[in-house]
matplotlib code that plots the C-alpha trace (Angstrom):
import matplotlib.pyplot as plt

x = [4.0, 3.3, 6.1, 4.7, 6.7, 7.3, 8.7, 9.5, 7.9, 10.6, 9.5, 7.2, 4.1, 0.8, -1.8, -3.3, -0.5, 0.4, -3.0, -3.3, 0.1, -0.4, 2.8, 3.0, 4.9, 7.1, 7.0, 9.9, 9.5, 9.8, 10.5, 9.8, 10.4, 6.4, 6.0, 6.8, 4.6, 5.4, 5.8, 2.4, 1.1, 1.6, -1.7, -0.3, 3.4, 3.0, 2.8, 5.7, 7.8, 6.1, 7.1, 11.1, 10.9, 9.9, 11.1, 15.3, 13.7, 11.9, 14.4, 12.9, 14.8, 14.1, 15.2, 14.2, 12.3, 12.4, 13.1, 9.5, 8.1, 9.7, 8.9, 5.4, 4.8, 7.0, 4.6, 2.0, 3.1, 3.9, 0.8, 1.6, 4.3, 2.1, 4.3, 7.8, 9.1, 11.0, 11.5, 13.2, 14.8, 15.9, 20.3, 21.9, 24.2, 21.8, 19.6, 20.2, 17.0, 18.3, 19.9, 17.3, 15.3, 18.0, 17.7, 13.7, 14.1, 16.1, 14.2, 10.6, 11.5, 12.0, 14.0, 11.7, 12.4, 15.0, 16.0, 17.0, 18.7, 17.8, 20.6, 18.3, 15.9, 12.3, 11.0, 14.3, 13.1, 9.5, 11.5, 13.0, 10.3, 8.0, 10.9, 11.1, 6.4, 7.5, 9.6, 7.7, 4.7, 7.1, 7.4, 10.8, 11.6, 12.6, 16.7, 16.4, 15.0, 17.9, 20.4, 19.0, 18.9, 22.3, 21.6, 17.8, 20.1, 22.7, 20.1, 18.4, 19.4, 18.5, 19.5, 18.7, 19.9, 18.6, 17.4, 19.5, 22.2, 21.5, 19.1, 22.0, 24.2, 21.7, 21.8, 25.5, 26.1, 27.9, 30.4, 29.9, 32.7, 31.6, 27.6, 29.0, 31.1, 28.3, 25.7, 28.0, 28.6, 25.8, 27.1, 24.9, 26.0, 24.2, 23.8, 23.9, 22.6, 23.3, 24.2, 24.0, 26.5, 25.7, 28.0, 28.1, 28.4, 29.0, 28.9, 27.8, 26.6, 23.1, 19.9, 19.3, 22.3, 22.6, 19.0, 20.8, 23.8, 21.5, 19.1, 22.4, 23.0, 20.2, 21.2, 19.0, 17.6, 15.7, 12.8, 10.9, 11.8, 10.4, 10.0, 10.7, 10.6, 10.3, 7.7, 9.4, 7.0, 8.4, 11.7, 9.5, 8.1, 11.8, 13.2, 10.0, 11.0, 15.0, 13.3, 10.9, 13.8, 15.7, 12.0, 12.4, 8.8, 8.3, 6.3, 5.2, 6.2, 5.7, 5.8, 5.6, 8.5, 8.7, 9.8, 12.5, 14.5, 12.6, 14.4, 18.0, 17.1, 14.6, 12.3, 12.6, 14.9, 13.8, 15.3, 14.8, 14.9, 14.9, 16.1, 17.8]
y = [-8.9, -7.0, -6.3, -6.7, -5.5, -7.0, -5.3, -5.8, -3.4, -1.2, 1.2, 3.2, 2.7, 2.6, -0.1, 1.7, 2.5, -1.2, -2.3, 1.1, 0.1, -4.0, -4.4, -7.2, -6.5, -8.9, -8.1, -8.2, -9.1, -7.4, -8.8, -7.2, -8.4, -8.9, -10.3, -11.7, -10.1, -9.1, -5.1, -5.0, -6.3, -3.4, -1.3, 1.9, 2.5, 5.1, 2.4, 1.3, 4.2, 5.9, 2.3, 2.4, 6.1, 5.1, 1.9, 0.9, -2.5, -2.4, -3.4, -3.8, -6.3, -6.6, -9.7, -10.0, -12.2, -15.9, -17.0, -18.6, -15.7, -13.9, -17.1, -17.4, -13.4, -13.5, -16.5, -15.2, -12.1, -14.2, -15.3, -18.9, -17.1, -14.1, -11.6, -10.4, -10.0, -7.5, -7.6, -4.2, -4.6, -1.7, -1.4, -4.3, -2.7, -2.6, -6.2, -9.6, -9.1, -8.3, -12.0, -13.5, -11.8, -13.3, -16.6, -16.5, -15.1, -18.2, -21.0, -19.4, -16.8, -19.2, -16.7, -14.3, -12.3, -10.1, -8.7, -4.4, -3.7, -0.5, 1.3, 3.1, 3.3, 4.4, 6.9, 6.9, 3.4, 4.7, 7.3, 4.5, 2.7, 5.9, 5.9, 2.3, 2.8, 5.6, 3.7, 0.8, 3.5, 4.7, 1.5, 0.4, -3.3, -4.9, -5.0, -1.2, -0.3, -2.6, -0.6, 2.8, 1.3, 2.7, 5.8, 6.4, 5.3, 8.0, 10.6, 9.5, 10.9, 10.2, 12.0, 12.4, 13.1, 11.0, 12.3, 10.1, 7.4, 4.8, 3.6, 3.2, 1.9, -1.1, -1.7, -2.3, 1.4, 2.9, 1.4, 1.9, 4.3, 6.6, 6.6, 7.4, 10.1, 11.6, 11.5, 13.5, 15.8, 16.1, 15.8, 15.2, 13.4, 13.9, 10.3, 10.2, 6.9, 7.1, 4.6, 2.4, 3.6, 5.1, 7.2, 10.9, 13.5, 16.2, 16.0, 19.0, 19.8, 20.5, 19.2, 22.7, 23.6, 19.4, 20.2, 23.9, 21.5, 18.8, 21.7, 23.6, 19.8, 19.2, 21.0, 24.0, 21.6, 18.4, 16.7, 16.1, 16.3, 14.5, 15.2, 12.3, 11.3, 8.6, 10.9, 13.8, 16.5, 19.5, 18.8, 18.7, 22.6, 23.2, 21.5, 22.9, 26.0, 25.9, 24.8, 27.5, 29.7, 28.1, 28.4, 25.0, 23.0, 19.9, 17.5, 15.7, 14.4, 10.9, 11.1, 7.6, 5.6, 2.0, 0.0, -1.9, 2.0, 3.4, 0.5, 2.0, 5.8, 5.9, 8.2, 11.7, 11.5, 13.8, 13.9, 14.8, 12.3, 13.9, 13.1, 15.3]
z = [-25.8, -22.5, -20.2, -16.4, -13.5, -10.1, -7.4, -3.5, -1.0, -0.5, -3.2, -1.4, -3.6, -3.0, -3.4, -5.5, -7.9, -7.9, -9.2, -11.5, -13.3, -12.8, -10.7, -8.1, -4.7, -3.1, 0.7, 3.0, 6.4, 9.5, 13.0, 16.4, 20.1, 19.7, 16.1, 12.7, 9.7, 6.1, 5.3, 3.1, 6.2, 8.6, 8.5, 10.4, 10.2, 12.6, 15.6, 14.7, 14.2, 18.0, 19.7, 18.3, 19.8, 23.4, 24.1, 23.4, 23.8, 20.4, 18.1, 14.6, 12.4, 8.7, 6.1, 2.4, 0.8, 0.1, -3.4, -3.4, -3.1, -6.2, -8.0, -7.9, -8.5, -11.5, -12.6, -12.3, -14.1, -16.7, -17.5, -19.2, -21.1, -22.5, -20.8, -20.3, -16.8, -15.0, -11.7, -9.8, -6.5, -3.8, -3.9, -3.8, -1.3, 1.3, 1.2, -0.8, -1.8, -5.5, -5.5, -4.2, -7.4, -9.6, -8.6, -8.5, -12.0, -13.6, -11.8, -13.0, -15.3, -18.4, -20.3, -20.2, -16.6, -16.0, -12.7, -12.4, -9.7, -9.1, -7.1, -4.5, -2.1, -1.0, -2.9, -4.7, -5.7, -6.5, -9.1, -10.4, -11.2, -12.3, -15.1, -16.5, -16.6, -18.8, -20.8, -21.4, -22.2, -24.9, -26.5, -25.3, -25.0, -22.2, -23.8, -23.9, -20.6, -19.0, -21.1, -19.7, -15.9, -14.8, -16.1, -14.7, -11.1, -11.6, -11.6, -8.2, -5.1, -1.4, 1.4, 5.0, 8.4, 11.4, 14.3, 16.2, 15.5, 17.6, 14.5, 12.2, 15.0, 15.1, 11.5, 11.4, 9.6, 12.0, 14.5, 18.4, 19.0, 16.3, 17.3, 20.4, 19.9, 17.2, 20.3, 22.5, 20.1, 18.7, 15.3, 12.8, 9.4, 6.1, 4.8, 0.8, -0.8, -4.6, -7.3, -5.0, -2.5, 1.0, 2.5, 4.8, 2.5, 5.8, 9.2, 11.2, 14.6, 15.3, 13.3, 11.7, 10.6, 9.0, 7.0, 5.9, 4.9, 2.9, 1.5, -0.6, -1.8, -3.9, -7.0, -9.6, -12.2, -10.8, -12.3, -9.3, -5.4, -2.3, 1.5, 3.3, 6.9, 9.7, 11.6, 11.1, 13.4, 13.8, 11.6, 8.3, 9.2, 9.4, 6.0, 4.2, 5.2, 4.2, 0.6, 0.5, 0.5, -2.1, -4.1, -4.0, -5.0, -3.3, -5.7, -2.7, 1.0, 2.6, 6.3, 6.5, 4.4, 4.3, 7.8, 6.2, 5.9, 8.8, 10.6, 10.4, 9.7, 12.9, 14.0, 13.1, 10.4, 7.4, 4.1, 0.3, -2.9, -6.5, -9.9, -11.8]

ax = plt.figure().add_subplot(projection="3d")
ax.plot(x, y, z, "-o")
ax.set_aspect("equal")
plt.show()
């Protein structure tokens, strides 16, 4: 019996790695002061990201997705019963989407879907699932790869530092007072998202000195390592230079992460994601 995946469009993959590897993408939704539409929708990101840079007006809100949705892709993955199901969310901490998967999953899942919650985010989330393919390449049943979930999430690391904090000010990550303060100073903090827990691992004036900061974080022996940014410009030359001198080998960079992070990290904010 095959084991099919479903997944919501947080993790950063493209169509055609979905079709390559049969996985079906649940979309999130996005809503703007001019629209409604789904995240698999968007057609150029970019948009987007130039239009929350120019205008404070162009507040982009993001909600997951309705149990109906999981439901009919974990059906159709399925396929009358022929298949097992598992169904990989983005953290917990940061969307109900991983509940909403849960529920989807014992309505339409007759026994045989199980929900991951992955811990992560973006292309963290796109290193998660890269590890449960491998697994179920290897042969491992669906019992196993849920037993080495938690430790495929304690390898996975996202950081980044925003450009500005207004971004995560808006999505209820950082108070007034303290977005405030951080804009005067220009203090910069190094946000951490790992295991499923998102917190500033420094804080540090000036945008340099925060990628120097970030750059001596990521540790000698990884497995792979991303750039990624929110329209970074001229802040990826500068965080591909700090790893160049660390002889640090970027597997590959994604200027152009999903909107539902782009949201609350903004424009400009560059980062790095690696498992260990």
């Amino acid at each position: 019996m095959a084991i099919k995946l479903v997944v919501d469009s947080t993790a950063d993959i493209t169509p055609e790695y979905a079709k390559e590897n049969d996985i079906r993408v649940v979309s999130l939704n996005i809503s703007t002061p001019d629209e409604e539409i789904k995240e698999t929708d968007i057609k150029n990101v970019q948009q987007y990201y130039k239009r929350m840079a120019e205008d404070n007006n162009f507040v982009v809100k993001t909600s997951q997705p309705s149990i109906a949705e999981f439901e009919e892709a974990i059906t159709e993955a399925l396929d009358g019963n022929k298949n097992e199901v598992l169904v990989l969310t983005m953290g917990s901490s940061l969307s109900g989407t991983y509940s909403c998967a849960c529920l989807a999953a014992d309505n339409a899942g007759g026994g045989r879907a199980a929900v991951i919650d992955s811990g992560t985010a973006t292309l963290g989330f796109r290193l998660f699932i890269e590890e449960v393919i491998a697994l179920i390449k290897q042969g491992k049943t669906v019992k196993q790869i849920i037993a080495a979930a938690p430790d495929i999430t304690k390898r996975i690391h996202v950081y980044f530092v925003p450009s500005s904090l207004k971004f995560l000010h808006r999505g209820g990550r950082m108070s007034t007072i303290s977005a405030a303060i951080g804009s005067i100073l220009q203090i910069k903090p190094i946000i951490h998202f790992h295991d499923n827990v998102m917190q500033c691992a420094k804080k540090v004036i000036g945008f340099t000195k925060a990628l120097t900061e970030m750059v001596s974080l990521i540790p000698a022996k990884i497995k792979q390592l991303i750039l990624a940014s929110v329209a970074g410009g001229a802040n990826i030359g500068i965080l591909k230079k700090l790893l160049a001198d660390r002889n640090l080998k970027t597997d590959y960079e994604k200027d152009d992460i999903t909107m539902v992070i782009a949201a609350h990290a903004g424009p400009g904010a560059v980062g790095v994601v690696f498992i260990e």
